[in-house]
C-alpha positions in Angstrom: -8.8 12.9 -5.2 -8.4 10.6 -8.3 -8.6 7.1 -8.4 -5.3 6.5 -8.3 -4.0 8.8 -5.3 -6.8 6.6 -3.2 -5.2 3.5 -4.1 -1.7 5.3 -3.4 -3.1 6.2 0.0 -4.6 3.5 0.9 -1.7 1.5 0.2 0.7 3.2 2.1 -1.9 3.5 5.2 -1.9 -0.6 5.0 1.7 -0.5 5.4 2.1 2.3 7.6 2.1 0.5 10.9 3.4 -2.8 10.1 5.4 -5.1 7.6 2.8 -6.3 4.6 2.7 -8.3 1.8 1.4 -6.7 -1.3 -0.6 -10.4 -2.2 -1.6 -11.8 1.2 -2.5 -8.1 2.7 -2.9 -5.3 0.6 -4.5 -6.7 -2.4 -7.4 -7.8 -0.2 -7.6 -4.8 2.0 -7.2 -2.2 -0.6 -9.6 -3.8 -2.7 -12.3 -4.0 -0.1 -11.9 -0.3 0.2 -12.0 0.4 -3.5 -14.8 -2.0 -4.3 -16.5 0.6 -1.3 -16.2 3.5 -3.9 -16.9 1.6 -6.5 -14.2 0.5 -8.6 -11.6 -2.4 -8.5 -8.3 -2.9 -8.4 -6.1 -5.2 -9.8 -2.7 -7.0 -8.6 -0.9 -5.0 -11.7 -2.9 -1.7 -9.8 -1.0 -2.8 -6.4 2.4 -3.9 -7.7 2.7 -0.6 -9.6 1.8 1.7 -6.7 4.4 -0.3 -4.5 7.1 0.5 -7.2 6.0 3.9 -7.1 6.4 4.2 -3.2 9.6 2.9 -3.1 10.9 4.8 -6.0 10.0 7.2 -4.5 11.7 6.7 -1.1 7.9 6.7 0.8 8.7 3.1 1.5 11.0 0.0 1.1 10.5 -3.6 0.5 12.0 -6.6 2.8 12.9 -10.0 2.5 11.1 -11.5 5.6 12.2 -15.2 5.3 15.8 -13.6 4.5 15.6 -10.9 7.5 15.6 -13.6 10.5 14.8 -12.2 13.7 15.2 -8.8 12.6 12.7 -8.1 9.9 15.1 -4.9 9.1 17.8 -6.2 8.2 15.9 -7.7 5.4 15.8 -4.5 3.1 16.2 -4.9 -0.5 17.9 -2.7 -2.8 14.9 -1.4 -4.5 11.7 -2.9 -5.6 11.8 -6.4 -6.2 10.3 -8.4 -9.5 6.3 -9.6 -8.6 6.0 -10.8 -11.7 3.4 -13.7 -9.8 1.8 -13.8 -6.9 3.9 -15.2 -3.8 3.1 -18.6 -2.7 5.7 -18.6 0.2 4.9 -14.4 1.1 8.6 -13.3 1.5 8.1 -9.5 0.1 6.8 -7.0 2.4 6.7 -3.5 2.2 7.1 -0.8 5.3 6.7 2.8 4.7 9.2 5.2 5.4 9.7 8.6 7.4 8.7 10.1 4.5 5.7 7.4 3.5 4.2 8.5 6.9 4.9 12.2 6.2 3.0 11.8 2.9 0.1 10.0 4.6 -0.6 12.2 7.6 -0.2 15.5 5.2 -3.3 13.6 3.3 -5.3 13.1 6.5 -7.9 15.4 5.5 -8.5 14.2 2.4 -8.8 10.7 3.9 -12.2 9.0 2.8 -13.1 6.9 5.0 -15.3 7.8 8.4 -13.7 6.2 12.0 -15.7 3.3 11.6 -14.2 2.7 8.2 -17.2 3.6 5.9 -17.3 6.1 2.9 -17.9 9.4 3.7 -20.7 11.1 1.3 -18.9 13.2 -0.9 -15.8 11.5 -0.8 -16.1 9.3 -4.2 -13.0 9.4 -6.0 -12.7 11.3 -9.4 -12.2 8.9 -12.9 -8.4 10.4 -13.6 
């Protein structure tokens, strides 16, 4: 796995089971993981990897704040501008059908153990 399918996966497993923001959540979770197989990522690294996920119809974005009490009816036509980083955290991303398709296909390759550590071996490659 490259360096950029981990971040892929591991941004569509932190919004696989709930709504996220891409500042508030998965900047800081995905980078935790990253910085565990040591490399970083970057807001730029996060915000492109959401594009590509809803481009490619593995998940949408919402307008929480906009949604009311049904966060669903806060989809947006497409991905949304994050040019800067939220200060009031009204994008959040939710992965599809297909988003969780995508992610339980890549179970085996996932590289992390079940209490969340790196398994040896599992270091992603430089492309």
């Amino acid at each position: 796995m490259t360096r950029a399918e981990l971040v892929q996966q591991l941004v569509l497993a932190a919004i696989s089971d709930d709504f996220e923001n891409g500042d508030q959540v998965n900047l800081r979770d995905v980078a935790a993981r990253t910085a565990m197989c040591g490399f970083t990522v970057q807001r730029a690294d996060i915000v492109e990897v959401l594009t590509g996920l809803v481009e490619g119809g593995l998940a949408k974005a919402y307008d929480l704040v906009a949604a009311g009490p049904d966060p669903f009816s806060g989809e947006l036509p497409g991905m949304p501008r994050l040019d800067v980083v939220e200060e009031d955290f009204r994008t959040y991303f939710y992965a599809t059908e297909k988003g969780l398709e995508a992610l339980r296909s890549q179970a085996a390759s996932w590289p992390f153990d079940g209490e969340g550590l790196l398994r040896p071996g599992c270091e992603p490659a430089e492309a």
